[in-house]
C-alpha positions in Angstrom: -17.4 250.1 7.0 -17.3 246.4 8.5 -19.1 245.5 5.4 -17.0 247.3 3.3 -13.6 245.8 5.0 -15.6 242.0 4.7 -15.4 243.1 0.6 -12.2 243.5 0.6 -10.8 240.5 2.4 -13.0 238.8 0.2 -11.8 240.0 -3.2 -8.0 241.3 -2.0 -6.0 238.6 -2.8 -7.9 238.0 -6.9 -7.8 241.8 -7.1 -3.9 242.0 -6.3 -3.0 238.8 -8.3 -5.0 240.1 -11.1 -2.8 243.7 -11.2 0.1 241.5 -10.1 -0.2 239.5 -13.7 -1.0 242.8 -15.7 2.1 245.0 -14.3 4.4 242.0 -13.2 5.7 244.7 -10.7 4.7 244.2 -7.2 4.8 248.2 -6.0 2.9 248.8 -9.1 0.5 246.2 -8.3 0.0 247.5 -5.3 -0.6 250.5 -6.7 -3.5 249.0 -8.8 -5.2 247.4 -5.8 -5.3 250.4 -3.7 -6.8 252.1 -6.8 -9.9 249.6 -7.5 -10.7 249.7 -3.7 -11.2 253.3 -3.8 -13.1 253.1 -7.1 -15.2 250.1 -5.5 -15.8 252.1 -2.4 -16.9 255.6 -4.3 -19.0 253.2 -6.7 -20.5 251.1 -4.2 -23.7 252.8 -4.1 -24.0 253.0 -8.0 -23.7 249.3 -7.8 -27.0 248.5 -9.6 -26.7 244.3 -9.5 -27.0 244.0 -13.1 -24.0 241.7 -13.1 -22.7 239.1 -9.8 -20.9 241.6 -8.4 -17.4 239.9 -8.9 -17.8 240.7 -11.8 -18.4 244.1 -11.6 -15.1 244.1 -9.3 -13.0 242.2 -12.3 -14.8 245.0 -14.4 -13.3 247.4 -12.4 -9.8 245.9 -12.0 -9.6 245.4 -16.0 -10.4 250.1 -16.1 -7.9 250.8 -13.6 -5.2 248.4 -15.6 -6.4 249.7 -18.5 -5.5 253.5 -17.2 -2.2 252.5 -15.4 -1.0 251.3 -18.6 -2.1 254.5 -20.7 0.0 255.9 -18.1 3.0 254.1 -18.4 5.2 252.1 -20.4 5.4 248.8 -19.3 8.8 246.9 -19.4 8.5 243.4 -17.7 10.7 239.7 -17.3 8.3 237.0 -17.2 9.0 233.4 -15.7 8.2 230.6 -17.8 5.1 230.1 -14.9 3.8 233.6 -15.4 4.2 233.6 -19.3 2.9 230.5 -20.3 0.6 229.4 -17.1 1.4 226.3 -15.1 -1.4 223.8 -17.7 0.4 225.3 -20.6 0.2 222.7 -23.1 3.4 224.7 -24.6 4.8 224.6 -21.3 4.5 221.3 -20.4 6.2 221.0 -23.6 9.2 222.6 -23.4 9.1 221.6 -19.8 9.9 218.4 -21.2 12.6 219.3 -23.4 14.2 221.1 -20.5 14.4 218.1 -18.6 16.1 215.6 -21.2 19.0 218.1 -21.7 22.2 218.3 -19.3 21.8 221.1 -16.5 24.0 223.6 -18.6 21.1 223.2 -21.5 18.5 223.6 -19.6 19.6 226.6 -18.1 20.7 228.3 -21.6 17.2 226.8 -23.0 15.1 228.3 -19.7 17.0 231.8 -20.7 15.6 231.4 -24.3 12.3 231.0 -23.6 12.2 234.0 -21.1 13.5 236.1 -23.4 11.4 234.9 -26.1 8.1 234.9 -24.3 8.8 238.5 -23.3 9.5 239.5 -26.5 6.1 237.8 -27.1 3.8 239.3 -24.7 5.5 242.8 -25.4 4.3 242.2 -29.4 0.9 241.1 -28.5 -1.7 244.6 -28.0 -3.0 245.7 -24.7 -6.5 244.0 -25.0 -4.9 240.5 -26.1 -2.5 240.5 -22.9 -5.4 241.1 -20.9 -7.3 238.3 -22.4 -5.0 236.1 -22.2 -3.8 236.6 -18.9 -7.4 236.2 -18.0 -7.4 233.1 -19.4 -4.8 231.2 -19.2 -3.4 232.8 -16.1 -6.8 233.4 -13.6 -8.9 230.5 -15.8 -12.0 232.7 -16.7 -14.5 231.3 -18.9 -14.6 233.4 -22.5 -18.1 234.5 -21.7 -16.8 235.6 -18.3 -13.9 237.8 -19.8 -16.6 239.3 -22.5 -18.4 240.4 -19.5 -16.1 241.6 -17.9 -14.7 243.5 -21.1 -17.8 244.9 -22.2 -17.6 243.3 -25.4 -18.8 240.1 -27.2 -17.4 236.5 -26.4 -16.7 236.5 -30.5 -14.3 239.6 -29.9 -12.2 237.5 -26.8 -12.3 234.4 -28.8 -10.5 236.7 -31.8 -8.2 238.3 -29.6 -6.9 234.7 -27.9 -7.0 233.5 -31.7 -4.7 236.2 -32.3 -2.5 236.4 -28.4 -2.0 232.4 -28.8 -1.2 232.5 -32.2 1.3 235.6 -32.4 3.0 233.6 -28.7 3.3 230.1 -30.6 5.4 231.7 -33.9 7.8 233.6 -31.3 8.3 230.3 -29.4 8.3 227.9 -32.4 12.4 228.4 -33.0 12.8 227.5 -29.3 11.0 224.7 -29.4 12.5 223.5 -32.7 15.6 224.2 -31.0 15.0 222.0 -28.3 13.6 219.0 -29.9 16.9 219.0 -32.0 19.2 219.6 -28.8 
């Protein structure tokens, strides 16, 4: 057990901010921790060392997001930190926009990218919000998010293709917007 509890203070707080970015509800999140610590601890002896074993923990965290979701329908309000990631080049951006403009714009423009970049995330499929919130949120390596997919590094790559691209046409009015305001 002492073993056990040295796992999880190890892991807890990567485990919790992972379900944290993948229900952006904190009870739910919660929820999703206390789940992959029971996995882990029922799995434990399976654990055949294949794999570093953070990665079979992210493996794990990815199946029980994977399941909470088939469970439920997810409705969530993103910052512009959460949505974009804090080295967003699209950020940074519109981070700059935000600050040329009078308090009253920036406000009104900080609303229309929240709403935007929800209405983003909420178009893009399950596996391309996992990968890139993986990504751009926890900064895995492609290869890393393959293996911890189960999948090839060519599949990621096409689902970022695709999450990046699909996020860049829903924020491209905004940021049109705010280069003219």
């Amino acid at each position: 057990m002492a073993a056990f509890e040295r796992l999880i203070e190890r892991y807890d707080s990567k485990v919790l901010s992972m379900a944290l970015s993948f229900t952006r509800d904190p009870e739910e999140a919660k929820d999703v921790y206390q789940e992959v610590f029971i996995r882990v601890f029922r799995a434990l002896p399976k654990f055949k060392q294949r794999s570093l074993f953070s990665t079979w923990v992210h493996r794990i965290v990815i199946n029980v997001c994977k399941t909470h979701q088939s469970r439920r329908a997810r409705h969530s309000h993103l910052s512009l930190d959460e949505s974009l990631g804090s080295e967003s080049p699209e950020r940074n951006l519109l981070l700059a926009q935000l600050s040329d403009g009078s308090s009253g714009e920036r406000m009104a423009l900080q609303s229309d990218l929240s709403t935007q970049m929800n209405e983003a995330l909420q178009l893009l499929s399950p596996k391309q919000r996992l990968v890139f919130t993986l990504r751009h949120y926890h900064g895995y390596k492609l290869r890393e998010i393959a293996t911890m997919m189960s999948c090839a590094e060519g599949t990621v790559k096409r689902h970022l293709f695709s999450a990046t691209r699909r996020v860049r046409e829903v924020l491209r009015p905004l940021v049109a917007e705010g280069w003219q305001g």
